[in-house]
C-alpha positions in Angstrom: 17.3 22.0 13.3 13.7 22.4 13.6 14.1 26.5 13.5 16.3 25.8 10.0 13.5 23.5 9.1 10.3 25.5 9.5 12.3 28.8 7.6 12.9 26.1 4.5 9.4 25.1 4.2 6.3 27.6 3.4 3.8 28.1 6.3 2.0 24.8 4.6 4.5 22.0 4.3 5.2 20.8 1.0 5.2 16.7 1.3 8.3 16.2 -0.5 10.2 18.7 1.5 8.8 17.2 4.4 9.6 13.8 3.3 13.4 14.9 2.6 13.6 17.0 5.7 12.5 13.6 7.6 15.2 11.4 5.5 17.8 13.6 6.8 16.6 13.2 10.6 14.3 16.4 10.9 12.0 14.7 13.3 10.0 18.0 13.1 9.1 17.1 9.6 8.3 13.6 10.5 6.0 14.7 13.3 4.4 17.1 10.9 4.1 13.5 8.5 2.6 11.8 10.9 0.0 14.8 11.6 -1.1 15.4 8.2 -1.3 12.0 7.1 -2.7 10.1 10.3 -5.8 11.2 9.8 -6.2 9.5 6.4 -4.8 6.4 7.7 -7.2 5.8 10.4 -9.9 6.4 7.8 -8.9 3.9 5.7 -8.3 1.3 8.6 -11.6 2.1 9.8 -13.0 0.7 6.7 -11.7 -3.1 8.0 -14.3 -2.3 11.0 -11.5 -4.0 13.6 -11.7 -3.4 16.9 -10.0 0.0 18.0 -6.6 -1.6 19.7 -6.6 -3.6 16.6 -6.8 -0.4 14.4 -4.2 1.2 17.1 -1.8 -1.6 16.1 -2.0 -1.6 12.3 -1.9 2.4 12.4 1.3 1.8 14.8 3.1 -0.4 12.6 2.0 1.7 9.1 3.9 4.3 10.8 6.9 2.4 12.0 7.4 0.4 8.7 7.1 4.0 7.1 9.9 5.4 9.1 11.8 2.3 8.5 11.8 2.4 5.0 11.5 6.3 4.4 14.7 5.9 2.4 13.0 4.1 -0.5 10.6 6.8 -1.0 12.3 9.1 -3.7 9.2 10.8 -4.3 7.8 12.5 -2.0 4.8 13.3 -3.0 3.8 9.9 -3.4 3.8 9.7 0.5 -0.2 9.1 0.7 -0.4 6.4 -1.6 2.7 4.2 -0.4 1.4 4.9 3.4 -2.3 4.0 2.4 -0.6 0.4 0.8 1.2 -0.2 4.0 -2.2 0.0 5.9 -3.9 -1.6 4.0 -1.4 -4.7 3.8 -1.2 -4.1 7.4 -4.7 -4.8 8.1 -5.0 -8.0 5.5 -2.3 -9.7 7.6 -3.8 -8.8 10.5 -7.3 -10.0 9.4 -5.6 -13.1 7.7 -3.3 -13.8 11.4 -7.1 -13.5 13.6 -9.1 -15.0 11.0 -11.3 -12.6 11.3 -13.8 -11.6 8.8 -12.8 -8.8 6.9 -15.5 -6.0 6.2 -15.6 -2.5 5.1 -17.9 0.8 6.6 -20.7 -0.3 4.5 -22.4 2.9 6.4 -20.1 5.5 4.9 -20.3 4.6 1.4 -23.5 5.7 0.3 -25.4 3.9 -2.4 -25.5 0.4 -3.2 -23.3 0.4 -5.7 -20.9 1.6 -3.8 -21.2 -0.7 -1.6 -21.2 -3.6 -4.0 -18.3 -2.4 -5.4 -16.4 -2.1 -1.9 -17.4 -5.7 -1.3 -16.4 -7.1 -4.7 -12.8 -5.2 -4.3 -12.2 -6.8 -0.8 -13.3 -10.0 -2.2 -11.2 -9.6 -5.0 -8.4 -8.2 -3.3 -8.6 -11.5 -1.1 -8.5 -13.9 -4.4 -5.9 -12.3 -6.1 -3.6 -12.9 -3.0 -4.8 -16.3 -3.0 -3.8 -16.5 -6.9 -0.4 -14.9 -5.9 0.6 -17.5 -4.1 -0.2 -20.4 -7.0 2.1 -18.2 -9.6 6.4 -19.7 -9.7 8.3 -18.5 -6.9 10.2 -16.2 -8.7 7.0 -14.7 -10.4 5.8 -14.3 -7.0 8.7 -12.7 -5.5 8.7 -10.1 -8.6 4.7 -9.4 -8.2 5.2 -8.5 -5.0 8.3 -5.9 -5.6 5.9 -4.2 -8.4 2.7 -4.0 -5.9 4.9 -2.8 -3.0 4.7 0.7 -4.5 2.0 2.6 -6.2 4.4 3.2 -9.2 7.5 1.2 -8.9 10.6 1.7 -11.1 12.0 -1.3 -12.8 16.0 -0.3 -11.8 15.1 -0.2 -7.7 13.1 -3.5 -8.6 15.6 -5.4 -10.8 18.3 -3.9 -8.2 16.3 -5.1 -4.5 15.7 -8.6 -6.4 19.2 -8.7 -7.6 17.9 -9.1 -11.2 19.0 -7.6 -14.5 17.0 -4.1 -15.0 16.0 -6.0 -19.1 14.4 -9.0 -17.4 11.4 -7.5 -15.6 9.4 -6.3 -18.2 9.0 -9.7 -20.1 8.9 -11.2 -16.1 6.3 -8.9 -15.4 4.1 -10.0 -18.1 4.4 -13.7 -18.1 3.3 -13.1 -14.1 0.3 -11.0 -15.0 -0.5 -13.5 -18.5 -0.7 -16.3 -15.8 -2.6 -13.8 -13.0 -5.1 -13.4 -15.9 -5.8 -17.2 -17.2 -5.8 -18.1 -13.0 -9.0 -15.4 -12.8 -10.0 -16.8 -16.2 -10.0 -20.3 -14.6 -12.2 -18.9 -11.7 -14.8 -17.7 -14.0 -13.5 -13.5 -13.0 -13.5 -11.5 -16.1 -13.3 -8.2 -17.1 -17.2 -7.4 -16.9 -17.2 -8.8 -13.2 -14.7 -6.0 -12.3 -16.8 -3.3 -14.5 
């Protein structure tokens, strides 16, 4: 299979072929995944700054959820932004499970406003999941369908939560509408993420 797999692709693997190729059980393909796209992941894990087996792990399990749900991904080319959201959930529920302090590579960012910003999205990232859990169950349940992927379709949505396709939309918004006046409430508004 590998011989009929590296004739189909160009001498520079197109992701989504690679992605299909891996659906179907070309382990080539996924081996040539897992080589192009590592790299990026341990960047990104690096920026948590946990300790390397700790890094190991997370980078273990991206890969392993990834291959576990490959068959959701119906576009390929959206490979690198639905593996960087399984890192980086990865690493908040690993930093949330140690109780560890969470913080970026300030080093590799460069100025201080890039820094600032880093810190205010971590910070942020860790109040909005705080806020998630305060929204209805159901609203819950549904935000986290939508974040789950970088751009989610309403029909897998409405079909994993069992839901009719017509009800997320005005679902969606009621759960953002109550997201907003729960950052409103803390005093986080639009010029604090500017």
């Amino acid at each position: 299979m590998q011989a009929q797999t590296m004739e189909r692709l160009d001498s520079r693997p197109d992701t989504a072929a690679l992605v299909s190729a891996a659906r179907e059980g070309d382990s080539w393909a996924w081996e040539q995944l897992v080589e192009e796209f590592s790299p990026m992941l341990k960047a990104r894990i690096r920026r948590f700054r946990l300790s390397h087996e700790d890094a190991q792990d997370v980078l273990q399990t991206t890969w392993m959820l990834a291959w576990q749900n490959l068959g959701s991904v119906e576009d390929g080319h959206r490979m690198p932004g639905w593996l960087a959201t399984i890192a980086f959930r990865e690493c908040l529920k690993l930093t949330k499970r140690t109780k560890e302090i969470c913080t970026p590579d300030l080093d590799s960012l460069g100025s201080t406003d890039d820094v600032d910003r880093e810190l205010a999205r971590i910070w942020l990232a860790g109040t909005l999941e705080e806020l998630v859990e305060e929204l209805p169950a159901a609203q819950r349940v549904l935000f986290r369908a939508l974040t789950e992927t970088s751009e989610p379709h309403y029909v897998d949505v409405a079909r994993r939560l069992g839901r009719p396709v017509g009800s997320i939309g005005p679902t969606r918004a009621r759960t953002f509408a109550r997201l907003r006046g729960l950052l409103q409430a803390r005093e986080i508004t639009r010029d604090f993420l500017d």
